[in-house]
N, C-alpha and C positions, 0 to 999 in steps of 0.2 A: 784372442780368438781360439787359441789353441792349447793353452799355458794347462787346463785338466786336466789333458792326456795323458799325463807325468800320472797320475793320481788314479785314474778311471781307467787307462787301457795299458800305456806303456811306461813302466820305471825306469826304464833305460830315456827315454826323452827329459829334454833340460828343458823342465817346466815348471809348474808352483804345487805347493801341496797343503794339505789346513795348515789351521794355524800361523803361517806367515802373513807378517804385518810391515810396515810400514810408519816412520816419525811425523808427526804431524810440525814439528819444526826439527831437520838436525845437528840444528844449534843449541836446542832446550830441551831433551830429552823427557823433562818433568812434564812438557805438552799434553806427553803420551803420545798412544800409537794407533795407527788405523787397519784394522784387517783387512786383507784379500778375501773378495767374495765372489759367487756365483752368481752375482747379479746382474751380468751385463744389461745395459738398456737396452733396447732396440731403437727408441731413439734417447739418445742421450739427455740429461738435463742442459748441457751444455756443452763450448767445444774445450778443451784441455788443452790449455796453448801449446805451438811447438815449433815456434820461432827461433831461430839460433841461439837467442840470450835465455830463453827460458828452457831451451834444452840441457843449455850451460848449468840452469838451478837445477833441474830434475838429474841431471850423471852426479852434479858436487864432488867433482875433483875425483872418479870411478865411483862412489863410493855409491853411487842408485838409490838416495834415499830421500831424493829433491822432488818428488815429483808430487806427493800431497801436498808438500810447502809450497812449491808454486801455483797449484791449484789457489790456496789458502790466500798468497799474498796477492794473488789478481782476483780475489771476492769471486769466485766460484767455485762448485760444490767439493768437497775432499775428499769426498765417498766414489763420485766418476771412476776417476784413473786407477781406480783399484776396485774396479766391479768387470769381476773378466767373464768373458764366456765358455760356454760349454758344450759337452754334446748332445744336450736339451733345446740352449738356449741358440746353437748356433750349429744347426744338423748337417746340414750342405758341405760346407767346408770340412768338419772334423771327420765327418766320413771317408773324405776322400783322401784326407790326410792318414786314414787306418787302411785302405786300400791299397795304395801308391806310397809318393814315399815324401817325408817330410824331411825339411832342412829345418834344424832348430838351431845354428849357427849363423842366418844370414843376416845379413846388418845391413840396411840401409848408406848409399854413397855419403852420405853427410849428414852431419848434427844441425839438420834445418828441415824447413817447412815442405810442402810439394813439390813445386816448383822444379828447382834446383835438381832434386833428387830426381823426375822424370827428366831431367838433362842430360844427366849422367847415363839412365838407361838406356837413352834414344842419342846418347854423341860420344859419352866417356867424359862430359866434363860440362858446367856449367859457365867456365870464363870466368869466376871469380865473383858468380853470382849467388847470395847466399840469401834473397827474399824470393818472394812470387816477381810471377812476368809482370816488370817494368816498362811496359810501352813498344821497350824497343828488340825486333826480330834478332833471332841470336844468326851470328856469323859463322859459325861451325857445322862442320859437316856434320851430318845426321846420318844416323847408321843405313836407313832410304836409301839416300843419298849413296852412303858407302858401298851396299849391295848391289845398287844399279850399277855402280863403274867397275864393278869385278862380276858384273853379267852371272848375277843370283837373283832371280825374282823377289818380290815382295808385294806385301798389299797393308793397309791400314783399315780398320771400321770402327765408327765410329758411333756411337749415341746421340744425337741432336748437334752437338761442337765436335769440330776438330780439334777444339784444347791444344793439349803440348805439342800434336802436330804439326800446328799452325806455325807455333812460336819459329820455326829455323827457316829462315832463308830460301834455303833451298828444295821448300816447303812449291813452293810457287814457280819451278821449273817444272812446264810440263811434262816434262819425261817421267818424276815422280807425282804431282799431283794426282793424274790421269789414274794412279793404282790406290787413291785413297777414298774410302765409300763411307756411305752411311750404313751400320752395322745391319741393320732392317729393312728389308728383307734379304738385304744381297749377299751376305754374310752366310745364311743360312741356307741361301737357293746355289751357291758358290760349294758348300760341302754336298750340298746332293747331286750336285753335277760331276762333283770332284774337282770342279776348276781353282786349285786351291796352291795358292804362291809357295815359293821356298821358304820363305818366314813372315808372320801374321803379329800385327798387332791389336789386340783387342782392347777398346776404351769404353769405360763406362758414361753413365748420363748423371749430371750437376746439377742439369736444371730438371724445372715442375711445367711440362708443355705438353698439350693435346692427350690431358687426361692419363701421364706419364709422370709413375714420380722416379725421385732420384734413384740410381742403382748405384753410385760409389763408396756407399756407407760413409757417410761424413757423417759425424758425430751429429748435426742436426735431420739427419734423415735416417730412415729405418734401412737397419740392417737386412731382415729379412728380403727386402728386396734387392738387393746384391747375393744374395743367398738365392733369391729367384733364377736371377740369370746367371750365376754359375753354374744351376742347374741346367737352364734351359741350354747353355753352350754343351757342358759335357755330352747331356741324352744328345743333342744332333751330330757329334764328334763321334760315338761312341756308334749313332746308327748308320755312319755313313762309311762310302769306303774304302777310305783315308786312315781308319783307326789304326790299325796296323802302322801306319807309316807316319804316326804324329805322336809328338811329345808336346802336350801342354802342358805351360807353367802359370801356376799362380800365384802373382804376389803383389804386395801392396807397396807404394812408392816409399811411407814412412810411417812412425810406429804414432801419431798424433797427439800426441804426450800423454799417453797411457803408458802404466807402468811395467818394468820390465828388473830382473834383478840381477843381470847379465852385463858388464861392463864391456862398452863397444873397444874395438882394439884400434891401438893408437902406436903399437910401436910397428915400423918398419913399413907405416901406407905410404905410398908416394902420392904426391901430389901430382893430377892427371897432364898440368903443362905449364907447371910455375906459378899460376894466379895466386894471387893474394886479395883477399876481398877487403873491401872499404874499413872494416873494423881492424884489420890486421891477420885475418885468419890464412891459414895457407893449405888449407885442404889435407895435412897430413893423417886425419883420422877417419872413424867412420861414424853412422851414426847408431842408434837404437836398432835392436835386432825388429825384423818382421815375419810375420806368416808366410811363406812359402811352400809348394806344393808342386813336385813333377807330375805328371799322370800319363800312362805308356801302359800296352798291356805289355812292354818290352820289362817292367818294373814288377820284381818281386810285393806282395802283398806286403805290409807294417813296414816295407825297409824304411831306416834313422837313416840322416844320414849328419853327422856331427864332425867328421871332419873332412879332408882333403880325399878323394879317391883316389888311385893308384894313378902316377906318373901327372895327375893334373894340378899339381899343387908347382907353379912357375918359379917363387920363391921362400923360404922359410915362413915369411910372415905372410906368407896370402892367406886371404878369406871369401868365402863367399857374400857378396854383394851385388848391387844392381846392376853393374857390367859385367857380371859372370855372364847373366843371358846372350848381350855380344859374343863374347869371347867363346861359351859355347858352341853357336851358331857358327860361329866360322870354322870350329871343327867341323859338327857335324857337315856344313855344306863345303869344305874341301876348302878353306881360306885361311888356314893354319898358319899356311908362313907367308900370308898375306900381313904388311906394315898395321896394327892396332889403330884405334881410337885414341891414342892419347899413352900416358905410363900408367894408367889406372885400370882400363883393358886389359894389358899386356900383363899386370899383377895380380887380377881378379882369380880365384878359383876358378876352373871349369869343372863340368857335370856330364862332359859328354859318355864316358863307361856307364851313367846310370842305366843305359839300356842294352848293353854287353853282358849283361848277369846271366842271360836265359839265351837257351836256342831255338826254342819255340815261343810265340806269343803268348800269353794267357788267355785260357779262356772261360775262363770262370767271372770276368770284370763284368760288373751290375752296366743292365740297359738302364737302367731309371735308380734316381735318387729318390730320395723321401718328398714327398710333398709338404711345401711351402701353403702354410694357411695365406688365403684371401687377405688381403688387405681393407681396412678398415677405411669406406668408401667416405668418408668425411676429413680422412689424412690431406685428399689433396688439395680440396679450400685451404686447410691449417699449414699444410706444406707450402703452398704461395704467399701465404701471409705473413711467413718469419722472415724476419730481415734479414739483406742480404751476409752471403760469408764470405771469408775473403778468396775461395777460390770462383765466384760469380763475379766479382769487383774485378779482380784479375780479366774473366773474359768481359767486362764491360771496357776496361780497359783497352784492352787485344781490337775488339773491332772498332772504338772509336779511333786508336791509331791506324787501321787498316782502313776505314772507307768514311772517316773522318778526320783526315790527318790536318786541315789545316783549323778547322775549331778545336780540335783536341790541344794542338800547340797552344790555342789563346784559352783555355781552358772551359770552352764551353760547345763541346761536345753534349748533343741532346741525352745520351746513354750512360753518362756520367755517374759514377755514384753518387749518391746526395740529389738525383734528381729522379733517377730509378730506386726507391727504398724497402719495395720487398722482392721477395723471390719470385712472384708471380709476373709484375710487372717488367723486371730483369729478362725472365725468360724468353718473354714475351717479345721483348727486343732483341735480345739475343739471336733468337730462327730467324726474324725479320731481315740483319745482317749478316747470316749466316748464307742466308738464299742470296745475298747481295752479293757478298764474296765468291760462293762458289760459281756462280752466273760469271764473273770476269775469269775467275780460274779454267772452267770450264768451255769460255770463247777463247780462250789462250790455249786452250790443249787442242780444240776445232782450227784452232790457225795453224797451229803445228802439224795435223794430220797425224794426231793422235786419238783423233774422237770424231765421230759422224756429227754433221751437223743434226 
């Protein structure tokens, strides 16, 4: 998403430049080799797996040169994961990234899929879980969860699913439920009010419903409309009058088995609480570096930011990673020597000085981004028609154990994948039990006298 800017704007950023390529086997070098290009898709030809074991092909042992082979050896395209974007192909983002200030060092919590890695964001740790949500609610506290019992607000919003914030437990105590919304409108009518929590989490939309396509950029949907709503968040952050007093981040859970030439670090990670997952893994690494982005008019314009900042670096080997954003946060909101999430918290980089640089705010930071061309009004028949991906499977999953729990045990659950086959039909069921679930969550928060009947 970002890897040009090395090239186009900033030589000090660790990024790509012409001429680098890539082996199409690097075991047979005779194969030959595949160049990096400026062709991101906006929507992909396909998705570039990046499941633990084919993460495992695409690092080969640090060496970063597995990842057109893997494309290769699961019969899809070579050309993908090495067609990157730019500040053409991909305006939203790069902008803000030459604005505010870029991390080109952060690495994803683990060498696996989604999942897992929004686990770590939202707890410090997936429990030893190294696929997508398997049915079952995870047991760990959630950072919600963590900020309510040390009396720091919080709110969640959301696109059409709760997603990952479903998956915890402690998802379904009213005391945090009650602070979790649907991103539209409340999201937006919340910043013009100013009624706006001590820390936000913002989630994108997976599925294709009421005329809405997907905004998470998964490799089978258009980019550009993730690019729409980071715009659309920034300009209402940006007009409202909060700006001054918010630091947004933007980053992605994991790097989707696109290419990167950067070897994730492995010496001196701790494991966040001893798990070991079914394959034998013990979490001491990290995974594939991704895009991230502060934005603060507290933030010097172009600042890089490639290593540790002063006094926040915990131990020799920390790194920035998906638990940095915890562990920030509890700076910033005064929980410093509040007990961590886990060992993986506790060793993450923080970023809290990024907004120490300056004594005055800026004010030169742009009301509006670039415009985002229209979407092509025929995407969203074609968008519901492709078959499901596995993070759709995943929420068919999620709500057949939640409000189908005892057909889901004998395996015939009506929401079922193999029964629901595209995305439109998914979706479709999906809101159906989405209004089901939030309906009991929401008589559960009116029983507590948390919420007006």
């Amino acid at each position: 998403m970002l890897g040009w800017l090395k090239s186009d704007a900033n030589s000090k950023i660790e990024g790509v430049v012409d001429g680098m390529s890539t082996p199409r086997n690097p075991n047979d070098l005779s194969e030959g080799f595949v160049p990096l290009t400026r062709n991101g898709f906006d929507i992909s030809p396909d998705d570039p797996r990046h499941d633990f074991g084919n993460i495992s092909v695409q690092i080969n042992n640090n060496n970063m040169n597995g990842f057109v082979f893997d494309s290769i050896v699961n019969n899809i395209t070579e050309f993908n994961p090495v067609s990157m974007f730019d500040m053409t192909s991909a305006p939203i983002i790069n902008a803000l990234a030459l604005e505010y200030a870029l991390f080109d060092h952060w690495y994803c919590s683990v060498p696996g899929p989604t999942d897992p890695n929004r686990e770590f964001a939202m707890s410090g740790t997936s429990q030893g879980i190294l696929t997508n949500f398997n049915g079952t609610l995870l047991s760990q506290q959630s950072y919600f969860d963590y900020l309510r019992t040390h009396n720091r607000t919080f709110a969640g919003y959301f696109q059409e699913d709760v997603w990952t914030m479903g998956y915890f437990r402690d998802f379904f105590k009213p005391e945090n439920s009650v602070n979790i919304h649907e991103l539209e409108p409340n999201y937006f009518d919340d910043l013009k009010s100013g009624n706006i929590a001590d820390f936000v989490w913002l989630q994108p939309r997976g599925s294709v419903i009421n005329g809405h396509l997907p905004t998470w950029q998964h490799p089978d949907a258009a980019v550009s409309e993730g690019e729409r709503l980071i715009k659309e968040i920034y300009e209402a952050i940006r007009a409202s009058s909060i700006w001054n007093e918010t630091l947004f981040l933007i980053t992605y859970d994991e790097h989707g088995g696109f290419y990167d030439h950067v070897t994730p670090p492995y010496a001196g990670v701790p494991s966040p609480d001893g798990s070991v997952a079914s394959n034998g893994y013990t979490f001491e690494s990290l995974g594939v570096r991704v895009p991230t982005i502060a934005i603060s008019p507290w933030i010097n314009k172009g600042t890089v930011i490639s290593e540790a900042l002063p006094n926040e670096q915990p131990t020799p080997t920390s790194q920035y990673e998906s638990t940095s954003i915890m562990a920030t946060t509890n700076i910033l909101l005064g929980l410093q020597d509040v007990a961590p999430l886990g060992n993986r918290m506790a060793w993450s980089n923080t970023f809290a000085g990024i907004v120490n640089d300056r004594s005055t705010p800026r004010t030169d930071c742009p009301l509006t981004l670039p415009d985002v061309p229209a979407a092509d009004p025929t995407m969203y028949a074609i968008q519901r028609s492709k078959p499901l991906n596995e993070h759709l499977e995943s929420q068919l999953l999620y709500y057949c154990a939640m409000n189908f729990p005892n057909e889901h045990h004998q395996g015939a659950c009506p929401g079922r994948p193999g029964v629901l086959l595209n995305q439109g039909l998914a979706s479709d069921w999906l809101q159906l039990q989405k209004k089901s679930l939030l309906k009991r969550v929401r008589d559960a928060e009116v029983t507590a006298g948390l919420r007006s009947a």
